[in-house]
PyMOL Python script that loads the backbone (N, CA, C, O; Angstrom):
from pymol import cmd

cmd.read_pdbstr("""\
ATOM      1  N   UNK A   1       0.817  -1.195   0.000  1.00  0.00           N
ATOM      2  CA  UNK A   1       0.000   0.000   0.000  1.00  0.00           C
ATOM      3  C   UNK A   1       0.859   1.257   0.000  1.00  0.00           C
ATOM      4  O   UNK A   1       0.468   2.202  -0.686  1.00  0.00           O
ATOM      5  N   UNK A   2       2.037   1.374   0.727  1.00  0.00           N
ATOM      6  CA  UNK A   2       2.722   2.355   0.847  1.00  0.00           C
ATOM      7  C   UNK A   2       3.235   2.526  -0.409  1.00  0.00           C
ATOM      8  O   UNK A   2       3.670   3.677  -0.434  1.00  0.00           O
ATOM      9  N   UNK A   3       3.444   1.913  -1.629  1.00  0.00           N
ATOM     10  CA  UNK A   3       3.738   2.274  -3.027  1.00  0.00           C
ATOM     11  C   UNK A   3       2.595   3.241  -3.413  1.00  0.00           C
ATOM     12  O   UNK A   3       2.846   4.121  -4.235  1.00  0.00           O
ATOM     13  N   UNK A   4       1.354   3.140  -2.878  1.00  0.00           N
ATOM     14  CA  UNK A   4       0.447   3.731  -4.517  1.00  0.00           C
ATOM     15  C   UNK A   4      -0.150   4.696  -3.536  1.00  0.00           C
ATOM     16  O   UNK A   4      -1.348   4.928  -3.377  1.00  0.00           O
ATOM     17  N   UNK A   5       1.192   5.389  -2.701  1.00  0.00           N
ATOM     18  CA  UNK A   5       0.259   6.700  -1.892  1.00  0.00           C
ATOM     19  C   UNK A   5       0.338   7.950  -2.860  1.00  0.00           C
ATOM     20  O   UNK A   5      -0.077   9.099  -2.712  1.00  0.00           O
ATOM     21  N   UNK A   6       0.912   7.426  -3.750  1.00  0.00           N
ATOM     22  CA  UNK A   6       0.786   8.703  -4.619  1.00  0.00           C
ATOM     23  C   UNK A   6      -0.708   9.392  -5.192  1.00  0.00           C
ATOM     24  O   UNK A   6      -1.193  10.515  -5.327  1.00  0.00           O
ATOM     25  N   UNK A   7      -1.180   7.659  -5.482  1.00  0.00           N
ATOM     26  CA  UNK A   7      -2.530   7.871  -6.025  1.00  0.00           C
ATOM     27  C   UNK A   7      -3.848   8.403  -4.955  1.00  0.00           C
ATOM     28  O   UNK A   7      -4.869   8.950  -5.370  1.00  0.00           O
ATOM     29  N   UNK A   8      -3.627   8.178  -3.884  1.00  0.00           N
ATOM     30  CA  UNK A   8      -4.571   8.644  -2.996  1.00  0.00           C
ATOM     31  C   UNK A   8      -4.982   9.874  -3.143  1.00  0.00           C
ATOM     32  O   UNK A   8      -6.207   9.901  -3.021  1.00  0.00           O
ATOM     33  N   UNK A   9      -4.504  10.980  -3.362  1.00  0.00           N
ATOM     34  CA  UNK A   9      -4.806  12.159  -3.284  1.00  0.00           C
ATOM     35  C   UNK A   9      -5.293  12.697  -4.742  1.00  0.00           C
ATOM     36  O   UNK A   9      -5.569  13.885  -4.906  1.00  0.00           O
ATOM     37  N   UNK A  10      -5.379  11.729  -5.797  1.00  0.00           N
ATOM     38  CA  UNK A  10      -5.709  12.405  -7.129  1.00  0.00           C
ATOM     39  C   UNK A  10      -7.482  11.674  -7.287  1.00  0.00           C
ATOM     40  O   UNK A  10      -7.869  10.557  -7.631  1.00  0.00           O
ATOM     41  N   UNK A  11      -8.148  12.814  -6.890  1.00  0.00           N
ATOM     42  CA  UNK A  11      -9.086  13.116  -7.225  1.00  0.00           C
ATOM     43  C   UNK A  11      -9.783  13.859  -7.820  1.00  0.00           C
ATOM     44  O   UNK A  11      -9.579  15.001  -7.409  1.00  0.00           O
ATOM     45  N   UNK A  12     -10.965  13.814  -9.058  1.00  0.00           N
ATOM     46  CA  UNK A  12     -11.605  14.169 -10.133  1.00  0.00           C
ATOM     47  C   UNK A  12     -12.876  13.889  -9.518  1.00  0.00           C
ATOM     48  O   UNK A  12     -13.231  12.816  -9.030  1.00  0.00           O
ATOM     49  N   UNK A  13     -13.502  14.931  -9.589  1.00  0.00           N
ATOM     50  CA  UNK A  13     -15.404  14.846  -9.635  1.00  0.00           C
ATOM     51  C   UNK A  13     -15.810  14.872 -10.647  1.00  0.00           C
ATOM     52  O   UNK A  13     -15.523  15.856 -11.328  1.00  0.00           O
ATOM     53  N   UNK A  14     -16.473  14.051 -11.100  1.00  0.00           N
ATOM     54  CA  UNK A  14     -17.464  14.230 -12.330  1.00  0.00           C
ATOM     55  C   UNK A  14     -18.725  14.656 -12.574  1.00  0.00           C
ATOM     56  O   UNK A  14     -19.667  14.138 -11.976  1.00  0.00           O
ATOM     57  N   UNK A  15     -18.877  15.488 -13.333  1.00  0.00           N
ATOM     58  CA  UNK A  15     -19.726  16.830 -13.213  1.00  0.00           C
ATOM     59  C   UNK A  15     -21.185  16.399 -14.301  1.00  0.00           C
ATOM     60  O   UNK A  15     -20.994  16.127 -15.486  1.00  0.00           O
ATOM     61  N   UNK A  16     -22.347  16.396 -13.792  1.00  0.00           N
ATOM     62  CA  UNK A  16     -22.858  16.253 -14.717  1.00  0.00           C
ATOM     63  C   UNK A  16     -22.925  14.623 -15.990  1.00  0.00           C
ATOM     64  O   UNK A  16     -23.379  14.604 -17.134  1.00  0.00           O
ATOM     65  N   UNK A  17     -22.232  13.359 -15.119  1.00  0.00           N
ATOM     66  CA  UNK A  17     -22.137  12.731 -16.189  1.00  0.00           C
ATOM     67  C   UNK A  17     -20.917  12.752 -16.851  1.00  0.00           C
ATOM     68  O   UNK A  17     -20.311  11.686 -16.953  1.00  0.00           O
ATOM     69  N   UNK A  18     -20.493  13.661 -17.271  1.00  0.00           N
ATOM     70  CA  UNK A  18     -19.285  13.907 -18.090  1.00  0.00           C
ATOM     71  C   UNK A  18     -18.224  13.454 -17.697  1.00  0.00           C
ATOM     72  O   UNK A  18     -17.571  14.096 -16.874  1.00  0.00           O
ATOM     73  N   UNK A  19     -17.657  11.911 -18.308  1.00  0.00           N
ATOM     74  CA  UNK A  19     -16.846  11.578 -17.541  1.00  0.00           C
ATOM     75  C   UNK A  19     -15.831  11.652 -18.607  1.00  0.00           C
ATOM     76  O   UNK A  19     -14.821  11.071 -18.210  1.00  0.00           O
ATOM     77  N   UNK A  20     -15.678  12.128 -19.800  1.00  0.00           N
ATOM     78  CA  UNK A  20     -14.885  11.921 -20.303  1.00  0.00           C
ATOM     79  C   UNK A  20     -13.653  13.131 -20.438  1.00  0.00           C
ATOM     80  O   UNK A  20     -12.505  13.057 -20.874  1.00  0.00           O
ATOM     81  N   UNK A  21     -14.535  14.409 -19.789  1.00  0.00           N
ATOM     82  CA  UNK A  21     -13.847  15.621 -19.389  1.00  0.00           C
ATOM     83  C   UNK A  21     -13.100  15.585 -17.676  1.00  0.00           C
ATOM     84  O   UNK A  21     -12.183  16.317 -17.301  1.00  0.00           O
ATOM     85  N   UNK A  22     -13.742  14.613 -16.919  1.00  0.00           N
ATOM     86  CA  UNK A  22     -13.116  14.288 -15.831  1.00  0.00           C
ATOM     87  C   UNK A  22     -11.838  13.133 -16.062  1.00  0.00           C
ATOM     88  O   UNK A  22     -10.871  13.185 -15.301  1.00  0.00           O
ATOM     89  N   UNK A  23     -11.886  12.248 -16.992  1.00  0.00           N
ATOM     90  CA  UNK A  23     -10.699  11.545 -17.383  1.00  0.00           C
ATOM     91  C   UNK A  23      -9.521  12.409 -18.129  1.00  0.00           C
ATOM     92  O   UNK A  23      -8.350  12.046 -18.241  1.00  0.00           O
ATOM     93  N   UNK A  24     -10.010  13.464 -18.548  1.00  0.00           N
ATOM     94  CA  UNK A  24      -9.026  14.313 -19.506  1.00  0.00           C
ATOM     95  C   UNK A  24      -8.355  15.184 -18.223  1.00  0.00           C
ATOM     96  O   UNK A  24      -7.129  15.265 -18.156  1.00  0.00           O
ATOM     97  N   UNK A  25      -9.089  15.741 -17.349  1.00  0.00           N
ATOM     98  CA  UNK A  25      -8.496  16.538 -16.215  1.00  0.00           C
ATOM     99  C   UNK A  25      -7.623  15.241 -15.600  1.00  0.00           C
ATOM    100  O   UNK A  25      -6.470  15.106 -16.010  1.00  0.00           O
ATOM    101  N   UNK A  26      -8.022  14.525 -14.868  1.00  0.00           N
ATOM    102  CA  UNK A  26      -7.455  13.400 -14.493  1.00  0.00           C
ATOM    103  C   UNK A  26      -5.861  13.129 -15.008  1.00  0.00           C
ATOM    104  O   UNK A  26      -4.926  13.559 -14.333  1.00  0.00           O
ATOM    105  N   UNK A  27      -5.634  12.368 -16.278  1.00  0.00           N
ATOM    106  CA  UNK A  27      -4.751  12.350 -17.521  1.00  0.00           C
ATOM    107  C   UNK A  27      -4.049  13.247 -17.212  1.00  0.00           C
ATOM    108  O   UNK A  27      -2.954  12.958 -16.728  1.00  0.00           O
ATOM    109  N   UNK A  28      -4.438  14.722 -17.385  1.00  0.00           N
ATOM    110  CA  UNK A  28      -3.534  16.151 -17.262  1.00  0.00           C
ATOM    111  C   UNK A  28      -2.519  15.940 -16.086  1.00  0.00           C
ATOM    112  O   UNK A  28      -1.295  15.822 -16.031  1.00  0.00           O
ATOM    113  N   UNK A  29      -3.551  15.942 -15.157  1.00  0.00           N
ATOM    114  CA  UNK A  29      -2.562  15.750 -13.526  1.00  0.00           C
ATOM    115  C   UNK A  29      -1.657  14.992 -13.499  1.00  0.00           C
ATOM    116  O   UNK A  29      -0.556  15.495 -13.276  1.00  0.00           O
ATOM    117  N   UNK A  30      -1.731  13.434 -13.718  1.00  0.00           N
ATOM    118  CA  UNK A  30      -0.987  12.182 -13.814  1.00  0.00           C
ATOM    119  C   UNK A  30       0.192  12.742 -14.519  1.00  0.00           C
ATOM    120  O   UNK A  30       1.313  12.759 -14.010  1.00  0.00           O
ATOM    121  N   UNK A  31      -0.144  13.299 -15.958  1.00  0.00           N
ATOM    122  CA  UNK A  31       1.134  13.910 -16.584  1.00  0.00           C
ATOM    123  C   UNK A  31       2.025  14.393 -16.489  1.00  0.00           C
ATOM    124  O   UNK A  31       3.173  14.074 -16.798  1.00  0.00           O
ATOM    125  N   UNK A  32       1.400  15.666 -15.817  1.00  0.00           N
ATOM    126  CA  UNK A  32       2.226  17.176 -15.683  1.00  0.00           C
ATOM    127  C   UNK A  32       3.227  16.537 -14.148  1.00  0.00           C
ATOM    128  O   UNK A  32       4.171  17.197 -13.716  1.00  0.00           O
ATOM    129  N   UNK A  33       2.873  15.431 -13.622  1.00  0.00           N
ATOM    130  CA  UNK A  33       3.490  15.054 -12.478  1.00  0.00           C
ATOM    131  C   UNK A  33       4.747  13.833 -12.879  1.00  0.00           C
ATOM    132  O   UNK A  33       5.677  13.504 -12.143  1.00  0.00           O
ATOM    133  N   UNK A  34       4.487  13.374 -14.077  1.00  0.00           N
ATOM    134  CA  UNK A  34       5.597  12.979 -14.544  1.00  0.00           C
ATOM    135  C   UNK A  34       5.354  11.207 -14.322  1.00  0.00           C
ATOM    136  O   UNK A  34       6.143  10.332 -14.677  1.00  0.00           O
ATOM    137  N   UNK A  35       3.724  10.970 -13.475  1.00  0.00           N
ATOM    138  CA  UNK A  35       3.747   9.445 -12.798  1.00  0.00           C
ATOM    139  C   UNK A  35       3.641   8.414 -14.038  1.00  0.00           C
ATOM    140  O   UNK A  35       4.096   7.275 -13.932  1.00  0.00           O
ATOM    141  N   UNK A  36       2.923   8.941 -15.395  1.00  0.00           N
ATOM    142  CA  UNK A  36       2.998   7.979 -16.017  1.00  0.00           C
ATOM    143  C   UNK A  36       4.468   7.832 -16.969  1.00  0.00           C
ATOM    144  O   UNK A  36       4.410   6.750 -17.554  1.00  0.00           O
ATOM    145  N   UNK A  37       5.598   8.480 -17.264  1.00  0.00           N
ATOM    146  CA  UNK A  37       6.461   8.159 -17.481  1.00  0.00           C
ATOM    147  C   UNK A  37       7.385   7.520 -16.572  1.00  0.00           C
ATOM    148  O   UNK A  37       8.411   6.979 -16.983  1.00  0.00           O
ATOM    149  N   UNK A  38       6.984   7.571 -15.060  1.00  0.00           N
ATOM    150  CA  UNK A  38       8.108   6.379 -14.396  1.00  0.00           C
ATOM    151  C   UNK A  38       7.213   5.148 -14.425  1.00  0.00           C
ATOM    152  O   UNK A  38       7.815   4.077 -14.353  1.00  0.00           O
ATOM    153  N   UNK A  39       6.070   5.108 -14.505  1.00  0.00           N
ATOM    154  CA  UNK A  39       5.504   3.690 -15.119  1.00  0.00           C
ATOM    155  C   UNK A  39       6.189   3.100 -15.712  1.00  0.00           C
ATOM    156  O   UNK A  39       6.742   2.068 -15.332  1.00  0.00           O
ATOM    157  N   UNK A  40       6.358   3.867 -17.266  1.00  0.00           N
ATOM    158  CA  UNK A  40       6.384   3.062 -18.550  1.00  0.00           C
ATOM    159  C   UNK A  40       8.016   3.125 -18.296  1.00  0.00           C
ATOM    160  O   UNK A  40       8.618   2.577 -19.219  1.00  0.00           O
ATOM    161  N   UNK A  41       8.656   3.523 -17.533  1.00  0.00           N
ATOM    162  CA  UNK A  41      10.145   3.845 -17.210  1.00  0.00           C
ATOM    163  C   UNK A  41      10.804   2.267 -16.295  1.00  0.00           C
ATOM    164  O   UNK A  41      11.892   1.704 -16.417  1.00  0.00           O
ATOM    165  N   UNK A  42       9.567   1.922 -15.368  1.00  0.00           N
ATOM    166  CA  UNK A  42       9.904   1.037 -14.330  1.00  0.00           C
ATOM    167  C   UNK A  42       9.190  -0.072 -15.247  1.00  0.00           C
ATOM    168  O   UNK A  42       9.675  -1.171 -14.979  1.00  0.00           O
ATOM    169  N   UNK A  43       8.228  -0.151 -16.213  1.00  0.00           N
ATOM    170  CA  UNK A  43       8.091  -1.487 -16.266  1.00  0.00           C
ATOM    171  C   UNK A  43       8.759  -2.920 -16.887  1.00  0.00           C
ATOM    172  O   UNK A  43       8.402  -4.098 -16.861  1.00  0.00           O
ATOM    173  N   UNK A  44       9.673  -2.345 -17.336  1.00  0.00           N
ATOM    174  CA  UNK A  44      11.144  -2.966 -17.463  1.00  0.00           C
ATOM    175  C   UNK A  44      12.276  -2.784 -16.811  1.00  0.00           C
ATOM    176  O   UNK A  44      12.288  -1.638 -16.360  1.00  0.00           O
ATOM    177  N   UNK A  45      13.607  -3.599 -16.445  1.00  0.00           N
ATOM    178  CA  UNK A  45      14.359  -3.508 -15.686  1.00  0.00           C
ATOM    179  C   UNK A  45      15.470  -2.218 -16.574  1.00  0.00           C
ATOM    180  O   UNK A  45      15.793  -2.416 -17.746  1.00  0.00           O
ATOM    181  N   UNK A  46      15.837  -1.232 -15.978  1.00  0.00           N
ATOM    182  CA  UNK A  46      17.155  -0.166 -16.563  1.00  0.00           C
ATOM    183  C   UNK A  46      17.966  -0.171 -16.197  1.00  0.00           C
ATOM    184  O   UNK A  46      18.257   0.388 -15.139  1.00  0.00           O
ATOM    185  N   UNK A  47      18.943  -1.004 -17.122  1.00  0.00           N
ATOM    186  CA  UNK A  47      20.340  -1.187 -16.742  1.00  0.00           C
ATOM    187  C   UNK A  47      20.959   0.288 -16.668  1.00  0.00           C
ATOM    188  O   UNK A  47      20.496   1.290 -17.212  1.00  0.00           O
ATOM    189  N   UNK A  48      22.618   0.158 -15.522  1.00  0.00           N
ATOM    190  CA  UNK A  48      22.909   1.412 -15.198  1.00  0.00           C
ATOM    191  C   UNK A  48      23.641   2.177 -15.668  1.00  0.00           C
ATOM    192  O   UNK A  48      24.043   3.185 -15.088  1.00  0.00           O
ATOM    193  N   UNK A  49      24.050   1.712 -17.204  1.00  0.00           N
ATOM    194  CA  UNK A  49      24.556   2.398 -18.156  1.00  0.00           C
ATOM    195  C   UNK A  49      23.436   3.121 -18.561  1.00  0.00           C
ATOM    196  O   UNK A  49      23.484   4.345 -18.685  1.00  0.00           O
ATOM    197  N   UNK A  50      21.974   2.170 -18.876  1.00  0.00           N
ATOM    198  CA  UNK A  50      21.223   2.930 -19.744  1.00  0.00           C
ATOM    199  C   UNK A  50      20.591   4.081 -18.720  1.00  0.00           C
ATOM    200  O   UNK A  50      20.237   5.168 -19.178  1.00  0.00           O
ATOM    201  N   UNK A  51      20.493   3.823 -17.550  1.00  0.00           N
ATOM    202  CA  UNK A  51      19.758   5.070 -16.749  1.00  0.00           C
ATOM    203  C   UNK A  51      20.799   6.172 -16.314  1.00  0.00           C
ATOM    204  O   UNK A  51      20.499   7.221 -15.744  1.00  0.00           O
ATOM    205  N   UNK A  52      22.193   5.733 -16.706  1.00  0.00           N
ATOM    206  CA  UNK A  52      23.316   7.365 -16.624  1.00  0.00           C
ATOM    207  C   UNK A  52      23.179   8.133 -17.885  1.00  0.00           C
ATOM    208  O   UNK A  52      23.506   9.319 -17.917  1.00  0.00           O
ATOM    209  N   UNK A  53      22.530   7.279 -19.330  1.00  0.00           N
ATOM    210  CA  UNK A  53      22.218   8.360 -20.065  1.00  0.00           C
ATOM    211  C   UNK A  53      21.139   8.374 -20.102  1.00  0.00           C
ATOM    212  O   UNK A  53      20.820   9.230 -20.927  1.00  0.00           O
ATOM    213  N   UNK A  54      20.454   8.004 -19.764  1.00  0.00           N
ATOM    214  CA  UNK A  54      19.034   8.822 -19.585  1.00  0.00           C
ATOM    215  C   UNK A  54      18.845  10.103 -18.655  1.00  0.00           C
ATOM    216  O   UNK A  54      18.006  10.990 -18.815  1.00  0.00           O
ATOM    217  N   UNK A  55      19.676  10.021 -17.784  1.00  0.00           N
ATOM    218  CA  UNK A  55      19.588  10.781 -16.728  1.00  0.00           C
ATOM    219  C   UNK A  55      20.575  12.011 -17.010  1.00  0.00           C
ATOM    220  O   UNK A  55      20.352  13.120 -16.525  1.00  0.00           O
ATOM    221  N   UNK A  56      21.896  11.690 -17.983  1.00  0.00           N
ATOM    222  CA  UNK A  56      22.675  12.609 -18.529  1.00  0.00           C
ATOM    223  C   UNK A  56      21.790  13.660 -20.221  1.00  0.00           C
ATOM    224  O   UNK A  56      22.035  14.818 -20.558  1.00  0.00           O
ATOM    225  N   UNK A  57      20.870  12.722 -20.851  1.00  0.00           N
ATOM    226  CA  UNK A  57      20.192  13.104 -21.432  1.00  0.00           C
ATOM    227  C   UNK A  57      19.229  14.094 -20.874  1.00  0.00           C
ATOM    228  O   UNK A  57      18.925  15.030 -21.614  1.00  0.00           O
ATOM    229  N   UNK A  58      18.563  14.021 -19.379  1.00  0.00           N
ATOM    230  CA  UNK A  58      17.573  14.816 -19.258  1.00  0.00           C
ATOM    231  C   UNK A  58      18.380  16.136 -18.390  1.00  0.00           C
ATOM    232  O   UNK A  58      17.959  17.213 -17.966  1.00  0.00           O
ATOM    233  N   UNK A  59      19.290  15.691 -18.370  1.00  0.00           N
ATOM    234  CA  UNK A  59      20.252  16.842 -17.373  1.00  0.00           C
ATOM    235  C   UNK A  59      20.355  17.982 -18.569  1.00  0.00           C
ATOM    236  O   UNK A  59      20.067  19.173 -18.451  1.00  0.00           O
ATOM    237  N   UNK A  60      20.798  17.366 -19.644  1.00  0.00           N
ATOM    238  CA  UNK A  60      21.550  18.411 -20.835  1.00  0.00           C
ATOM    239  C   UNK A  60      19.742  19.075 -21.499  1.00  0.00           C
ATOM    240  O   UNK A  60      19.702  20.290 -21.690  1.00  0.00           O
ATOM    241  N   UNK A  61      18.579  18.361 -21.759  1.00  0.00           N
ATOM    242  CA  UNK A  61      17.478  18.991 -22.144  1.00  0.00           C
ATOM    243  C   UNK A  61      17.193  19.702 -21.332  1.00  0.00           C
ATOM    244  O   UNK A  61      16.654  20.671 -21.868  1.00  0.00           O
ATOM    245  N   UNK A  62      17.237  19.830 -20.142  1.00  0.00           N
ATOM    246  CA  UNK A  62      16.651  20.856 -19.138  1.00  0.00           C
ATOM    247  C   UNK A  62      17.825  22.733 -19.222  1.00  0.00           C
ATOM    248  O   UNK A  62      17.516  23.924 -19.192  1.00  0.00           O
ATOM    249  N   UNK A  63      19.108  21.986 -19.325  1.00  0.00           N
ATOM    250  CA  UNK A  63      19.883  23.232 -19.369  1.00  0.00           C
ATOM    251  C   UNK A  63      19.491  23.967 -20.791  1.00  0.00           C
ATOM    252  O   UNK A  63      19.437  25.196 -20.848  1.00  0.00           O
ATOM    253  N   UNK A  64      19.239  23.190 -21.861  1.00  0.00           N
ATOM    254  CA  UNK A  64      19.150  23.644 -23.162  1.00  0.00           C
ATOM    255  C   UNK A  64      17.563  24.190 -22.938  1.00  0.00           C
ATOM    256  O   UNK A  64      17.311  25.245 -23.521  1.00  0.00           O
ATOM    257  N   UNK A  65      16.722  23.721 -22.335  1.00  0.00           N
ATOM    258  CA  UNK A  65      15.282  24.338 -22.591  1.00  0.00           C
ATOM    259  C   UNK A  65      15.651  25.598 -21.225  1.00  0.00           C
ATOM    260  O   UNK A  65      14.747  26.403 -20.998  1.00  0.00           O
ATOM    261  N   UNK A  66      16.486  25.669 -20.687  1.00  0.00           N
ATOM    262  CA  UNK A  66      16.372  27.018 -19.631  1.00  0.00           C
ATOM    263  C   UNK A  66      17.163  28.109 -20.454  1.00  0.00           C
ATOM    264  O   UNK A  66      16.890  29.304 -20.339  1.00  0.00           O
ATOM    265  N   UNK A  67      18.175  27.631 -21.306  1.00  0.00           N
ATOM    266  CA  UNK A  67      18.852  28.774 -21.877  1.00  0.00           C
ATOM    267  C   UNK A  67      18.071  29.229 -23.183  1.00  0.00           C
ATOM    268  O   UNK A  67      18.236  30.379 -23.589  1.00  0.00           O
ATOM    269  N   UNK A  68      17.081  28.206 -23.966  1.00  0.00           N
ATOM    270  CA  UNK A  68      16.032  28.501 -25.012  1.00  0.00           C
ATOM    271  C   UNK A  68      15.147  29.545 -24.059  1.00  0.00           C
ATOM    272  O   UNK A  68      14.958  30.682 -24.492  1.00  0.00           O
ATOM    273  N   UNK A  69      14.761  29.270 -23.137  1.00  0.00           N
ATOM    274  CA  UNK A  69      13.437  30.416 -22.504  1.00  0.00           C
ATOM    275  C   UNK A  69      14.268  31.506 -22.111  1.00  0.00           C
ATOM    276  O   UNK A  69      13.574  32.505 -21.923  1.00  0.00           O
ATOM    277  N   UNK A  70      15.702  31.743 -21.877  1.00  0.00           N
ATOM    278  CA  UNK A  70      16.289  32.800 -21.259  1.00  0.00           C
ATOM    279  C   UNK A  70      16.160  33.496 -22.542  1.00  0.00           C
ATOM    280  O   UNK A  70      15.516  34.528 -22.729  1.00  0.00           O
ATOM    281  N   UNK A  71      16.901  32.766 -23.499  1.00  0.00           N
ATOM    282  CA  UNK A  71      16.578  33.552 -24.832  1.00  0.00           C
ATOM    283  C   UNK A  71      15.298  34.274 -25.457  1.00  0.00           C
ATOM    284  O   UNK A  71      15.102  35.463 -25.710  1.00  0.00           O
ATOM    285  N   UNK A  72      14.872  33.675 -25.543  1.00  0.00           N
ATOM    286  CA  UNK A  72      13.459  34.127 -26.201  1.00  0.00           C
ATOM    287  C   UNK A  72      12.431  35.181 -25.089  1.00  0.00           C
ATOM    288  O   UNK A  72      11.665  36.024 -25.555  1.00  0.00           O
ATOM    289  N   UNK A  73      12.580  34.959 -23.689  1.00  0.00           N
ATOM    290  CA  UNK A  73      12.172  36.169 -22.825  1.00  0.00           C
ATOM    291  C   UNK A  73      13.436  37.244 -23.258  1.00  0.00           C
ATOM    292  O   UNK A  73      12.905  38.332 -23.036  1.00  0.00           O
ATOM    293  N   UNK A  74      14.617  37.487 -23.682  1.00  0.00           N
ATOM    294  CA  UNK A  74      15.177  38.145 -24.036  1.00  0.00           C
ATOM    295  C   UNK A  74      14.869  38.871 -25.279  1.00  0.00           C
ATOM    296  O   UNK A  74      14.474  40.037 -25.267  1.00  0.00           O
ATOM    297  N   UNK A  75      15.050  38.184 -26.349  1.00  0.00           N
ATOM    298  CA  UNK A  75      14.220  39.084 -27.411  1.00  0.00           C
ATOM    299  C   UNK A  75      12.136  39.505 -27.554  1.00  0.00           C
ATOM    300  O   UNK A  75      11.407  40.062 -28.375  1.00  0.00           O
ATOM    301  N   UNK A  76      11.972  38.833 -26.236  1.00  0.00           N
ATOM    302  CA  UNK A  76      10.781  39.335 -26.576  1.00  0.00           C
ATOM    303  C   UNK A  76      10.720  40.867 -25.600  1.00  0.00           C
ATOM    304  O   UNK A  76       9.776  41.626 -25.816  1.00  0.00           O
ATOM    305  N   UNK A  77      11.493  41.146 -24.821  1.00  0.00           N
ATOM    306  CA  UNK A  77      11.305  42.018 -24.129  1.00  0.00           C
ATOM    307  C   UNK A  77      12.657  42.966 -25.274  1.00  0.00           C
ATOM    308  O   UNK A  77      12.638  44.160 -24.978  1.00  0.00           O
ATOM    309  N   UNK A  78      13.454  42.730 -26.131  1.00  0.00           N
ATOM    310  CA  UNK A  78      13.841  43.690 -27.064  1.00  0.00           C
ATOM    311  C   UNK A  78      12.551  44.379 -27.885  1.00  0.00           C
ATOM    312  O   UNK A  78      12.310  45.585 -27.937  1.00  0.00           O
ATOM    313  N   UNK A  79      11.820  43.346 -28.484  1.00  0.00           N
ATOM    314  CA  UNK A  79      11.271  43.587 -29.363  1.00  0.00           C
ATOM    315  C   UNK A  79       9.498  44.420 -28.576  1.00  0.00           C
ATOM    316  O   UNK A  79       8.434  44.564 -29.178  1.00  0.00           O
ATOM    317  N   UNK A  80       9.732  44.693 -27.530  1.00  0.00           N
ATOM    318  CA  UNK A  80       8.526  45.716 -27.103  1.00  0.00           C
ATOM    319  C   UNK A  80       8.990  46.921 -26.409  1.00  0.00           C
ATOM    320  O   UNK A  80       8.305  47.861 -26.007  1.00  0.00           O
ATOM    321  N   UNK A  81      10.744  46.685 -26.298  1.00  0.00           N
ATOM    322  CA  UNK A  81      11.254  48.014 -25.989  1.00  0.00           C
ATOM    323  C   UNK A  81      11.368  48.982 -27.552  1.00  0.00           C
ATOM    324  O   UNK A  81      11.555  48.687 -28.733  1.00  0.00           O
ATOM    325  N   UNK A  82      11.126  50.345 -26.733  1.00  0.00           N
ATOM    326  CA  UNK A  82      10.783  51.245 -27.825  1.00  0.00           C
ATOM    327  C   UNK A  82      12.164  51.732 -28.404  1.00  0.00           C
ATOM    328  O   UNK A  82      12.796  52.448 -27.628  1.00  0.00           O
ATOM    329  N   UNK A  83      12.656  51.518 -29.429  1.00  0.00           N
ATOM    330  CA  UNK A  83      14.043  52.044 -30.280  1.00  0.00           C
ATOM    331  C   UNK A  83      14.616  53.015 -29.825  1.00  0.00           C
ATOM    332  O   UNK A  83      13.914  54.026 -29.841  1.00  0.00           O
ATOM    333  N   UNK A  84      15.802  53.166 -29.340  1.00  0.00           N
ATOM    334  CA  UNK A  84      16.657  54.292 -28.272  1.00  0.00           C
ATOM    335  C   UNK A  84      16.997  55.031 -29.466  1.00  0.00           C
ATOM    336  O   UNK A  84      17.186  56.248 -29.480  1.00  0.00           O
ATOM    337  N   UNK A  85      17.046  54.499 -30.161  1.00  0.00           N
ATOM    338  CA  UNK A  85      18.031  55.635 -31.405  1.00  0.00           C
ATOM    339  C   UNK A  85      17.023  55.441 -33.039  1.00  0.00           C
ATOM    340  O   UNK A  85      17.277  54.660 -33.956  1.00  0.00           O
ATOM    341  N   UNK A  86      16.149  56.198 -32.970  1.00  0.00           N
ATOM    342  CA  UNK A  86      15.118  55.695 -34.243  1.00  0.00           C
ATOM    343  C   UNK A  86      15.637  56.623 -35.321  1.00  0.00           C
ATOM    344  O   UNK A  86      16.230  57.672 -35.069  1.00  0.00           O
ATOM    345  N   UNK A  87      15.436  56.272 -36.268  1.00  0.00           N
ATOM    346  CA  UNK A  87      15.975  56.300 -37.544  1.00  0.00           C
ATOM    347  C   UNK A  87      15.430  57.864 -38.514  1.00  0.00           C
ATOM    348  O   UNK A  87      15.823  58.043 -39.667  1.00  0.00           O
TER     349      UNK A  87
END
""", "prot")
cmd.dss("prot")
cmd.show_as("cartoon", "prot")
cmd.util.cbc("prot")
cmd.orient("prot")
C-alpha cells in the first residue's frame, strides 16, 4: 500500500455525467506530475549504463530548454522596448 500513496490524493469529480472531461483533467494531472512516465520507465528492468544516459540526457534537455526560454524572454522584451536611437 505504501507504493500507490501517490494515487490517494488524485481526485476528479465528475460533473454532470461527463466523464470523459473528468478523465481528460485526471490524464492532465498524472502527466504534468511525470507518474505515467516512471511507469512506462519502471516497467522494465534499466540497466545502469542505460539510466546514466538517460539521466545525462535529461540533465543536458533541461539546461538547453532554460537557456532557449532565457533567450526568447530576451528578445521578446527587445522587441517591445521602444528604439533608443530611431531612424
Amino acid at each position: 500500500m505504501a507504493r500507490h500513496l501517490r494515487f490517494v490524493a488524485r481526485t476528479v469529480f465528475v460533473k454532470n455525467g461527463d466523464v470523459d472531461t473528468a478523465y481528460r483533467t485526471l490524464n492532465n494531472a498524472v502527466n504534468q506530475e511525470g507518474i505515467i512516465d516512471i511507469i512506462r520507465r519502471n516497467r522494465y528492468y534499466e540497466k545502469k549504463w542505460q539510466k546514466r544516459r538517460r539521466e545525462n540526457y535529461e540533465e543536458m534537455q533541461a539546461i538547453y530548454n532554460k537557456e532557449m526560454r532565457r533567450r526568447i524572454a530576451m528578445l521578446s522584451r527587445i522587441k517591445t522596448e521602444s528604439d533608443p536611437w530611431p531612424v
